[in-house]
ZALUM-31084 format. One record per residue: residue in one letter; residue number from 1; x, z, y of N, C-alpha, C, O in turn. Coordinates in pm, 1 decimal. Each point is the difference from the previous one (the first is absolute). Example, Ala and Ser with C-alpha at 12.3 -4.5 7.8 and 13.67 -1.06 7.14 Angstrom:
BEGIN
PT rest  nr      n_x      n_z      n_y     ca_x     ca_z     ca_y      c_x      c_z      c_y      o_x      o_z      o_y
PT    A   1   1319.0    780.0   -569.0    -89.0      0.0    119.0     90.0      0.0    120.0    103.6     66.5     -1.9
PT    S   2   -138.6   -138.5    106.9     82.0      6.0    119.0    -77.0     73.0    109.0     50.9     16.9    110.8
***
This chain:
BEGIN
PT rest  nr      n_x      n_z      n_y     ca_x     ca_z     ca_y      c_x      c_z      c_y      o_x      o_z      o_y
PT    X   1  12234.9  13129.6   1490.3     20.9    122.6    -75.6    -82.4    112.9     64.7    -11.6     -1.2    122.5
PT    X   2    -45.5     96.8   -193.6   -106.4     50.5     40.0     93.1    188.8     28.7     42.8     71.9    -90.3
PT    X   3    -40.9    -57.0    167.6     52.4    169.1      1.0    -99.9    117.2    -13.8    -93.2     21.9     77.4
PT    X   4    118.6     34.1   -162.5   -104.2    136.3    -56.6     72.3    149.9     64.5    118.1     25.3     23.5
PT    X   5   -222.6     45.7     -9.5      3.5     91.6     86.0    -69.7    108.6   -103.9   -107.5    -19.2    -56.9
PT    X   6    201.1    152.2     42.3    -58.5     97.9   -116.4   -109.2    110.0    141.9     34.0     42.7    110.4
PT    X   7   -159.7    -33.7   -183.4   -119.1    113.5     53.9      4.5     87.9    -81.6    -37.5     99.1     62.6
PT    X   8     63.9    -62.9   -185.5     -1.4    130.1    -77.4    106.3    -14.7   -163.5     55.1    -90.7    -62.5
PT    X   9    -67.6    198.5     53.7    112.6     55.5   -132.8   -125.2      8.0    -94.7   -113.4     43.5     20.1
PT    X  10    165.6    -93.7   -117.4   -129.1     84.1   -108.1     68.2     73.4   -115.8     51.4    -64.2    -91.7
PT    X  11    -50.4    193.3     94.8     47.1    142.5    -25.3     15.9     27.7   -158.7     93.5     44.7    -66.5
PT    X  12   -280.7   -109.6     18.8    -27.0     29.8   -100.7   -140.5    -29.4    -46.3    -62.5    -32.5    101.0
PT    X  13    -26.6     28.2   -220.1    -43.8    -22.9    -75.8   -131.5    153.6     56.4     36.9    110.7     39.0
PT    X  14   -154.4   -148.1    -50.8   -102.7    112.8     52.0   -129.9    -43.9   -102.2    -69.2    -99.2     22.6
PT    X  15     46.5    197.4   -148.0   -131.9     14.9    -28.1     95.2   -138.7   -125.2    115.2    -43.4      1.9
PT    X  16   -266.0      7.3   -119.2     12.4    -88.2    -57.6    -85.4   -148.3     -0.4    -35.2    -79.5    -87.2
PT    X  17     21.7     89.5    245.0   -107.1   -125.5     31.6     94.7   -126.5     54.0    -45.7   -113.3    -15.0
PT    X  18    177.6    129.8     78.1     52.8   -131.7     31.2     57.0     96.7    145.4    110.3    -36.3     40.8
PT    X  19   -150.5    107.8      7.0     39.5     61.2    163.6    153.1     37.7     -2.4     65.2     75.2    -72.5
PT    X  20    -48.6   -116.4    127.2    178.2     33.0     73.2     11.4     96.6     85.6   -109.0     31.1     47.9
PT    X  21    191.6     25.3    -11.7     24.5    114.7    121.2    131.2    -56.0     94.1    117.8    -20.3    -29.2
PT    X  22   -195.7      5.1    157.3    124.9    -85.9    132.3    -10.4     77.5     78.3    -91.8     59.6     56.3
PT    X  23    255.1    -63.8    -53.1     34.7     98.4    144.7     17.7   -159.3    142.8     83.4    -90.3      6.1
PT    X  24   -178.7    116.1     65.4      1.7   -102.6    107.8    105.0      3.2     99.2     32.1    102.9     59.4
PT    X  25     26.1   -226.3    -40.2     97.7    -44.9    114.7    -31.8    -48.4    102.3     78.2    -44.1     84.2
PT    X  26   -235.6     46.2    -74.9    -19.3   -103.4    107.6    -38.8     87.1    106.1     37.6    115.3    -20.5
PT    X  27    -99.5   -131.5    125.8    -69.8     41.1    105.2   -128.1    -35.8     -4.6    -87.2     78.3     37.6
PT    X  28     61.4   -189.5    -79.7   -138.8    -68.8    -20.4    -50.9      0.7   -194.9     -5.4    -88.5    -85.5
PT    X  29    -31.6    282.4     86.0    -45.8    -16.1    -71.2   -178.2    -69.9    -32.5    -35.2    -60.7   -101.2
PT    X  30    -23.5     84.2    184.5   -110.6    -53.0     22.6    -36.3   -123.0    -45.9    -91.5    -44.3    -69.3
PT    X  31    194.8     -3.1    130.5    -20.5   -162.9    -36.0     64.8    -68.2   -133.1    -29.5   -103.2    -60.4
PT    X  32    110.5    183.3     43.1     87.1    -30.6   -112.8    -79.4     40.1   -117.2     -6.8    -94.6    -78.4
PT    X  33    -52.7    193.4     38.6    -84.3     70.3   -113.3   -129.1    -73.6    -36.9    -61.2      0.9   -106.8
PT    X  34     40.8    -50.3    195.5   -147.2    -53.1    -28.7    -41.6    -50.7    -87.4     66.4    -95.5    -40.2
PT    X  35   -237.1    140.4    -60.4    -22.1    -81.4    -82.0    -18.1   -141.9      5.2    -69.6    -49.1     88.9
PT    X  36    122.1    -16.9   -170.4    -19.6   -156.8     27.7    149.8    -44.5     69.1     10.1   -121.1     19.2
PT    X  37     69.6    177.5      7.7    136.3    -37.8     67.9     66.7    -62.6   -139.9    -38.6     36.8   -111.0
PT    X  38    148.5   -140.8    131.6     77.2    -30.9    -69.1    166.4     31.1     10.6     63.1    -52.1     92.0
PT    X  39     -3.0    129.3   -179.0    121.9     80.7     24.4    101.5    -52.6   -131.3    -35.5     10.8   -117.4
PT    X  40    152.7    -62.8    155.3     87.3    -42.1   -138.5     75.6    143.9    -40.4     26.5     86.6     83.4
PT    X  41     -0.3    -77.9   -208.8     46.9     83.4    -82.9    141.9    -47.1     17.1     27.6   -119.8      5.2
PT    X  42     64.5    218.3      3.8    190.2    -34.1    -46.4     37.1     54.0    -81.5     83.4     83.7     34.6
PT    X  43   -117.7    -89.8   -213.0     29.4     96.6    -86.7    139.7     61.5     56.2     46.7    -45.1    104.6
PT    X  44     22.8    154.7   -179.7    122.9     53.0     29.5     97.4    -63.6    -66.4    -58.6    -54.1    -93.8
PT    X  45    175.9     27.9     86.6     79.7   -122.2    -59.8    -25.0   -143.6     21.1     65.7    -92.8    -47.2
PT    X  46   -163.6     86.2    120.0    -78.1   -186.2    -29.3      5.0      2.0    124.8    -30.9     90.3     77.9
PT    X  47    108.9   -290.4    -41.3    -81.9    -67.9    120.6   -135.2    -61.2    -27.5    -50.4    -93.0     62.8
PT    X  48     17.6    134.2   -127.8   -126.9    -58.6    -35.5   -147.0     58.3     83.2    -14.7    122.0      8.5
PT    X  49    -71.7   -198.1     40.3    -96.7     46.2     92.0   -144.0    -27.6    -42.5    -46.5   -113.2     13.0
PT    X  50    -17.2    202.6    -57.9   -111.9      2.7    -47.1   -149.7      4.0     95.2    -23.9    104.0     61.4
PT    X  51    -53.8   -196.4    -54.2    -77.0     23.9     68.7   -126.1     81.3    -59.2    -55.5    -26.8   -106.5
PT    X  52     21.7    127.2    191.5   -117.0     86.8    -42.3   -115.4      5.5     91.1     14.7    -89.3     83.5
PT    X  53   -116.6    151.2    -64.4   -139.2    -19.6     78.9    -34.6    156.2    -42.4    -29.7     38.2   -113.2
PT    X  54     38.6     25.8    208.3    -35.6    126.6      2.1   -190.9     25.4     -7.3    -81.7    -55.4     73.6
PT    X  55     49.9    162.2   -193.5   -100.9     -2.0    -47.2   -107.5    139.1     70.9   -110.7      4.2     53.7
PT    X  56    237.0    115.5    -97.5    -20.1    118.0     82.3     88.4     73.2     75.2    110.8     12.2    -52.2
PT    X  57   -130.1     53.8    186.6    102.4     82.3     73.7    -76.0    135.6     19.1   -116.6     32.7     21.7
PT    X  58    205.0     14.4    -34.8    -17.1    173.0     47.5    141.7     75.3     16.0    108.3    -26.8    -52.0
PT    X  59   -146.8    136.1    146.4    115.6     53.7     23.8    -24.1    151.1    -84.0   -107.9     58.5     -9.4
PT    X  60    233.0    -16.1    -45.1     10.4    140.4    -61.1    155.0     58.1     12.1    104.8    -53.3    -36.5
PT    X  61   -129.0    189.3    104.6    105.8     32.4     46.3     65.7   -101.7    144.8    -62.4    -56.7     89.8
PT    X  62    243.3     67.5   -122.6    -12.1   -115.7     67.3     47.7   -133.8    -73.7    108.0    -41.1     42.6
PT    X  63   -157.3    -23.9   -128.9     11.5    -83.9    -34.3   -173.4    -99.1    -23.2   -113.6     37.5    -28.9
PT    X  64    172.6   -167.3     58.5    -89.9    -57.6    -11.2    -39.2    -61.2   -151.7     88.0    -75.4    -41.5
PT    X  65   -210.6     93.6    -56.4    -34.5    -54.1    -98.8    -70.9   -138.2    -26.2   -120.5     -0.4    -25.3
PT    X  66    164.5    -71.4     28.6     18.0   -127.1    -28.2    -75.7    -44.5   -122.7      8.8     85.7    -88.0
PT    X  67    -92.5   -208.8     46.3    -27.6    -41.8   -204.4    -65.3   -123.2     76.5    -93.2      6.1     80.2
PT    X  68    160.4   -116.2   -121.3     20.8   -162.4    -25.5    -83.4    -45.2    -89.0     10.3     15.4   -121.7
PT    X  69   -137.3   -100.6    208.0    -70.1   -124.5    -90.4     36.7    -32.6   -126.7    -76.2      1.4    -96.6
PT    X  70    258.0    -47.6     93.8     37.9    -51.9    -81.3     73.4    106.0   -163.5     55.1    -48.1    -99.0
PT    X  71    -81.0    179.6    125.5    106.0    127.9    -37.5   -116.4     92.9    -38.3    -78.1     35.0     88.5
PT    X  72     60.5     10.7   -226.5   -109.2     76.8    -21.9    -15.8     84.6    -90.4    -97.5     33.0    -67.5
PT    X  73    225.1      6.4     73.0     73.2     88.6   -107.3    118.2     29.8     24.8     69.6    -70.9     72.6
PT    X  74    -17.0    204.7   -140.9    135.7     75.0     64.9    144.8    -87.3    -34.3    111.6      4.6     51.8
PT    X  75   -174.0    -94.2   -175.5     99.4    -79.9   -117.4     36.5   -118.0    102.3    112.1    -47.0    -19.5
PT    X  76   -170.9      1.0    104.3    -40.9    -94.3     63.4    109.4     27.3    161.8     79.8    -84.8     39.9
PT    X  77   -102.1    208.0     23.0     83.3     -2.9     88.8     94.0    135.1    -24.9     24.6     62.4    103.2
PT    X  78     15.2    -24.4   -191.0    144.9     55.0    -41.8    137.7    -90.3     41.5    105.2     55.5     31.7
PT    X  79   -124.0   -224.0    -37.1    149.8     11.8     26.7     41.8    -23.2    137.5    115.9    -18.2     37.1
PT    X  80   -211.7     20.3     28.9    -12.2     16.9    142.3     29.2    111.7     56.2    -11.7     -3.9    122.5
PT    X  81     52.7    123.7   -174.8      7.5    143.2     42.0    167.0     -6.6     45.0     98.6    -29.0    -67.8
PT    X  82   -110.2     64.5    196.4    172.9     -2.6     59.5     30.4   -137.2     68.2    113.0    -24.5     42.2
PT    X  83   -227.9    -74.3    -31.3    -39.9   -146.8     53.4    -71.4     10.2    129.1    -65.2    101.3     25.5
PT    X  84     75.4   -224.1     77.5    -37.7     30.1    129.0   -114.3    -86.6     10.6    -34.2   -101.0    -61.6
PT    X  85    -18.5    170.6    160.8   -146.3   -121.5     95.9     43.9    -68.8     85.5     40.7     62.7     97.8
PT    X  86    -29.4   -196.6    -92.7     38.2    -67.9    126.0   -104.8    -97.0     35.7    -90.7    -23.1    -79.9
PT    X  87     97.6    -42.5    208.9    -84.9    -72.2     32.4     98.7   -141.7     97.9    105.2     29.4     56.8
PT    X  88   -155.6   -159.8    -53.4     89.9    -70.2     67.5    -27.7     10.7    158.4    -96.3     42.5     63.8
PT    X  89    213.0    -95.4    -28.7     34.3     -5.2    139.1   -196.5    -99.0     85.5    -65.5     20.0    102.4
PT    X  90     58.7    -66.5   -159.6   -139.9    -26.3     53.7    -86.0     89.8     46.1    -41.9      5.2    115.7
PT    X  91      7.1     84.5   -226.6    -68.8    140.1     11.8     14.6     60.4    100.7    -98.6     60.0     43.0
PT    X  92    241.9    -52.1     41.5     79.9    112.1     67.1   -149.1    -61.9    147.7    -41.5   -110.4     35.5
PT    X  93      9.6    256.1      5.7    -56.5    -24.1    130.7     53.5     10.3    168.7     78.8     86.1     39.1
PT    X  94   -128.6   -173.4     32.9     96.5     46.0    131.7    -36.1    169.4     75.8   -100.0     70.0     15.5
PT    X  95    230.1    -62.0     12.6    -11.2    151.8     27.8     18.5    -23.5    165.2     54.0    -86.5     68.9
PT    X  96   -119.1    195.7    -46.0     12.0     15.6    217.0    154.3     58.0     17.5     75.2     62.1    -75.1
PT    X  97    -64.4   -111.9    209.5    114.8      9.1     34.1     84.3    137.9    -22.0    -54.3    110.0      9.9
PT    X  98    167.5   -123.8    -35.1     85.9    167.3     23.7    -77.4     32.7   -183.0    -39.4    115.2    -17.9
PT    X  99     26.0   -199.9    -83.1    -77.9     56.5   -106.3    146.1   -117.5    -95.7     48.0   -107.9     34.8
PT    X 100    -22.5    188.1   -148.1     89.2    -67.3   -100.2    -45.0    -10.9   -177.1    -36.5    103.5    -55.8
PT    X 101     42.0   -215.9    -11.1     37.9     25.7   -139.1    119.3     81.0     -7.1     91.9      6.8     81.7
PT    X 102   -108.2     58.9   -201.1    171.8     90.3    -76.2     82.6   -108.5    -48.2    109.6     25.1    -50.2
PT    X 103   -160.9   -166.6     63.1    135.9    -95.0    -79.2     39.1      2.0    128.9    106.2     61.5      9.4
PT    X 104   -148.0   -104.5    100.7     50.7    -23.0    170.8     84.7     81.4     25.4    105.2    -35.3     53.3
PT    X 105   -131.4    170.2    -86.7    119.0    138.5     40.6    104.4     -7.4   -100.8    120.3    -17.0     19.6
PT    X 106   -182.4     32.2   -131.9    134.9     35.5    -95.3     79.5    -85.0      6.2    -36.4   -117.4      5.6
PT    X 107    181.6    156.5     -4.7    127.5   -138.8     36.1     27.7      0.2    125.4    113.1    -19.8     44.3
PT    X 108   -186.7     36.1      5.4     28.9     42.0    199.1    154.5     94.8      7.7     31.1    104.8    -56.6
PT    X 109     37.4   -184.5    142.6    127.8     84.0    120.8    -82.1     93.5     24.7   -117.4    -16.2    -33.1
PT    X 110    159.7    139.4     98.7    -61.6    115.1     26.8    117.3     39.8    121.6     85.0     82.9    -32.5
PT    X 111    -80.8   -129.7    144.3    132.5     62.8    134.4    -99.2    116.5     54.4   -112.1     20.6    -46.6
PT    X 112    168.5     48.4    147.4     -0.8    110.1    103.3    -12.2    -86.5     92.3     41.2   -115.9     -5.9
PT    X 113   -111.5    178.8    117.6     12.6    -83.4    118.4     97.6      5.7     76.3    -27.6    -23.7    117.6
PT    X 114    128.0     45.4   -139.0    143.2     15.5     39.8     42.2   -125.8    -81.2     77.0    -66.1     69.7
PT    X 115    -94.4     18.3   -169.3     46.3   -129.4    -81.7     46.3     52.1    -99.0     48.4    -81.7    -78.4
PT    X 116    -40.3    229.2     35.5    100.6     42.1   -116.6    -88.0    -67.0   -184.0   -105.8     52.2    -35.3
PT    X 117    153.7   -132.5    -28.0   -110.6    -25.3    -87.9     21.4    154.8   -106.0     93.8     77.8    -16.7
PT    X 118   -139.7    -81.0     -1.2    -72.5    136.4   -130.0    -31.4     -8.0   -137.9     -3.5     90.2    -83.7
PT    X 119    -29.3   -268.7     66.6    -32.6    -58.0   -140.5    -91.8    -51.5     -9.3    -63.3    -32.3    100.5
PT    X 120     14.0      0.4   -244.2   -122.8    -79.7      7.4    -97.4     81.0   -100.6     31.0     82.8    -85.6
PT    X 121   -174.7   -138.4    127.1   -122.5     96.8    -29.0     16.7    -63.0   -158.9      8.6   -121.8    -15.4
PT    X 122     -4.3    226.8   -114.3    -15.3    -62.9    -92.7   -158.1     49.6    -66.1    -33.3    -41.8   -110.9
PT    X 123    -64.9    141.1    197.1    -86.2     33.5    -59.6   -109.7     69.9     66.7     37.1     84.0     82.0
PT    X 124   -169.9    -99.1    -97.8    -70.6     22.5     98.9    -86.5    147.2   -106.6    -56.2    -10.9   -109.0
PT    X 125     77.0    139.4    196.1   -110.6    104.7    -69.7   -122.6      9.1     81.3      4.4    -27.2    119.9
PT    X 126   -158.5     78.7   -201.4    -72.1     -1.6     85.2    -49.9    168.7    -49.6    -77.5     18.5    -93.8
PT    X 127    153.6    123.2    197.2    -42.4     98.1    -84.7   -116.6     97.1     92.2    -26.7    120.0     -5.6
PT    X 128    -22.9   -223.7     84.5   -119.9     84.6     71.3    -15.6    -99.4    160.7      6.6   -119.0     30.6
PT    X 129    -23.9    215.0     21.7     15.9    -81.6    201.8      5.1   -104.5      3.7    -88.6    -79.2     31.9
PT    X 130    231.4     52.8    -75.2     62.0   -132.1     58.3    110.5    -24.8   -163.1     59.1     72.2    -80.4
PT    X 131    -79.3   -198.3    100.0    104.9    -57.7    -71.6    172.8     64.8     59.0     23.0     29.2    117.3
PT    X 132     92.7    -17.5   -246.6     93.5     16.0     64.5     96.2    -86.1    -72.8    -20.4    -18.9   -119.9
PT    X 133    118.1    -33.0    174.9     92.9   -143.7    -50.2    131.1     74.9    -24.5     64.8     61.6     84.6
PT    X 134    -36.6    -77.0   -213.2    115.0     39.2    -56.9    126.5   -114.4     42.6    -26.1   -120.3      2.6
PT    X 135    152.5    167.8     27.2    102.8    -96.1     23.1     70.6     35.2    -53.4     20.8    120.9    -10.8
PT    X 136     59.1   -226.8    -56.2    121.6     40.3    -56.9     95.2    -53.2     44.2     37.5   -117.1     -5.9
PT    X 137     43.6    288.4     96.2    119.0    -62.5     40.8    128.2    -97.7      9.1     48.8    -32.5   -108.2
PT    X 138      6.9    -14.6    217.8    110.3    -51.5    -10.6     81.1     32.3    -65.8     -2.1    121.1     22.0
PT    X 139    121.0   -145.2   -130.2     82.8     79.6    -27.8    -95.0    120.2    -74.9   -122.9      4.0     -4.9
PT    X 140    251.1    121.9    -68.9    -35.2    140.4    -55.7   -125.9     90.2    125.4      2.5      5.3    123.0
PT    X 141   -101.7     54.5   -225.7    -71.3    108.3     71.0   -157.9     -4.8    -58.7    -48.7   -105.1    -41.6
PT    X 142    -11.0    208.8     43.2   -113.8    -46.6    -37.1    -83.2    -46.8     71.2     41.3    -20.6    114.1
PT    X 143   -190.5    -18.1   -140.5    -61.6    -91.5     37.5    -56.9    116.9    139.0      8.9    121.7     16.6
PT    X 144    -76.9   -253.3     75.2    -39.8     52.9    125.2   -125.2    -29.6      4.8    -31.6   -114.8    -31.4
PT    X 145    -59.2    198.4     66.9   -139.1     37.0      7.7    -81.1     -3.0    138.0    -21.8    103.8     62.4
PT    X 146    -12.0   -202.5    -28.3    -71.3    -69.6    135.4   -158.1     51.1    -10.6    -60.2    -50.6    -94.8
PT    X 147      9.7    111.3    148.9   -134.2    -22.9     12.9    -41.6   -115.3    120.3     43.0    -28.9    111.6
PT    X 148   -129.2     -8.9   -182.5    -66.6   -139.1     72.3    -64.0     15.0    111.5   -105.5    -63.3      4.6
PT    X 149    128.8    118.0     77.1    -93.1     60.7    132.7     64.1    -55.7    152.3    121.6     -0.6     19.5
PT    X 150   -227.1    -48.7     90.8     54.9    -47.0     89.6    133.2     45.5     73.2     80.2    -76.8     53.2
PT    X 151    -65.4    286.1    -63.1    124.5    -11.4     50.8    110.4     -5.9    -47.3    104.5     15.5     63.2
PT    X 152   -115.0    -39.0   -181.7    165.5    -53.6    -29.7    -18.5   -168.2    -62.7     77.0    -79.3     54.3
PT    X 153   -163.9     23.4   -154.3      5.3   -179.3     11.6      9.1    -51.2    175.0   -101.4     19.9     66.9
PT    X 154    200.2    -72.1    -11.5    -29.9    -37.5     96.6    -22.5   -186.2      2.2     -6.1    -68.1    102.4
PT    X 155      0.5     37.6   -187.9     55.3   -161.9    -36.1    -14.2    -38.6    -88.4     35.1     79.3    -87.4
PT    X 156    -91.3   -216.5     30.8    -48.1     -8.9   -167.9     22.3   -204.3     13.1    -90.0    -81.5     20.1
PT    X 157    196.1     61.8    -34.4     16.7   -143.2     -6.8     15.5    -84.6   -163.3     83.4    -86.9    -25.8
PT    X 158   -199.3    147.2    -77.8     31.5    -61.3    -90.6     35.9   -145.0    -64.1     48.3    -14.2   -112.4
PT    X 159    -87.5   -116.7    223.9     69.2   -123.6    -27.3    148.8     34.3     20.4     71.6    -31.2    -95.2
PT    X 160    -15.1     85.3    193.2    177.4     50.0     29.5     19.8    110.9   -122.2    112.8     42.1     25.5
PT    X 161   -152.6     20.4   -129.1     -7.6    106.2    -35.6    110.1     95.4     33.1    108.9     28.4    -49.7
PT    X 162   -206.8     25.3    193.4     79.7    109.8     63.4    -77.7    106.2     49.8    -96.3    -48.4     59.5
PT    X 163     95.1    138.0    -57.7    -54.7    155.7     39.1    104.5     59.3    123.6    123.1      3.1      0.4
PT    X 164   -225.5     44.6    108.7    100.5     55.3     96.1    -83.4    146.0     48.9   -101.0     10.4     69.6
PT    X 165    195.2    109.1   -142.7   -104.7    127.2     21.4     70.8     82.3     82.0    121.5     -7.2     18.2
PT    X 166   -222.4    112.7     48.9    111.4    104.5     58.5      2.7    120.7    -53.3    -93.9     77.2    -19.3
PT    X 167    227.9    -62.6     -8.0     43.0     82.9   -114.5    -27.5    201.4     88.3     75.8     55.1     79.8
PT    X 168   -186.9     -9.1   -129.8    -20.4    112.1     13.8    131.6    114.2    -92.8     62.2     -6.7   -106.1
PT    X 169    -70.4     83.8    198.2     63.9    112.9    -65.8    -27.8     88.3    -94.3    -83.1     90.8     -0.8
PT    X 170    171.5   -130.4    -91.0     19.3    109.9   -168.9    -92.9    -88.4    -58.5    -94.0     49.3    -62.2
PT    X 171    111.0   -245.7     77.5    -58.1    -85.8    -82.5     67.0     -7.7   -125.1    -51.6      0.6   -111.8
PT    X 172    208.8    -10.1    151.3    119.5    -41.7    -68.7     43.3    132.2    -55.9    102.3      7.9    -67.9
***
C-alpha cells in the first residue's frame, strides 16, 4: 500500500488556459514544482488520485501557478478547485538530522521537561522565521503555540511520537 503525502492546496482556477492556483505545504518547493515533475491530483470529495505531469510553474503572489500536460482548459481543472497535490511516500526525500516531515510531528505527545504532557501537535503553521506547532490541549483550553526554535524544542522522538520542550514563560 502506497502512503501519499499532501505538498499543496489548490485554491482555485487562474486565467482560462488550464492553471490552478496552490497554496504550498511543502518545504521543498523547488523540487516539488518542477517542469516535467509528476504530481497526483485528490479531487475534493474523491479518493480518487489522478496522475498529472506538470507543464508550467510560476510563482504569483504567494501562490504557486501550476497548468498540467494533461489539463488545458479552465473546464478541465474546475473540479479540482478545493482538491490537494500529493506525492507518494517514495518521493519523500531524506532530510539531515534534527530536520522533520509535518506527518512525523503532527500526532506527537507534546510533555514539559518536567514530564507534564500538554497535548498533542495537531498542526504545523509556517508564518515567517520559524515554523510554529499548534497543540491541542489535554482536556478544556485553547490551543498552545510552540515556536520551533532550539530553546524551547528540546527533543523530537517521532518513531515514540513524543516531543519534550522547555516550557518558556507566558507560552501557556
Amino acid at each position: 500500500m502506497t502512503n501519499w503525502f499532501r505538498v499543496g492546496k489548490i485554491v482555485n482556477t487562474h486565467g482560462i488556459q488550464g492553471e490552478i492556483r496552490v497554496i504550498s505545504t511543502t518545504d521543498f518547493e523547488d523540487e516539488r514544482f518542477v517542469v516535467g515533475k509528476t504530481l497526483f491530483v485528490e479531487p475534493p470529495n474523491s479518493d480518487n488520485l489522478i496522475e498529472v505531469t506538470i507543464k508550467t510553474h510560476r510563482k504569483h503572489k504567494n501562490f504557486h501557478l501550476l497548468q498540467f500536460d494533461e489539463y488545458t482548459s479552465i473546464n478541465q481543472v474546475e473540479p479540482f478547485k478545493g482538491g490537494l497535490l500529493k506525492i507518494s511516500e517514495t518521493e519523500l526525500g531524506v532530510l539531515e538530522d534534527d530536520e522533520y516531515y509535518y506527518h512525523e510531528i503532527i500526532g506527537c505527545s507534546v510533555f514539559t521537561e518536567e514530564g507534564q504532557e500538554l497535548g498533542k501537535v495537531k498542526e504545523i503553521l509556517s508564518p515567517g522565521a520559524n515554523d510554529v506547532w499548534v497543540i491541542q490541549q489535554k482536556g478544556p483550553g485553547k490551543d498552545i503555540l510552540i515556536p520551533y526554535i532550539d530553546s524551547v524544542v528540546k527533543e523530537v522522538k517521532p518513531t515514540e511520537k513524543r516531543i519534550t520542550i522547555h516550557l518558556l514563560e507566558g507560552l501557556i
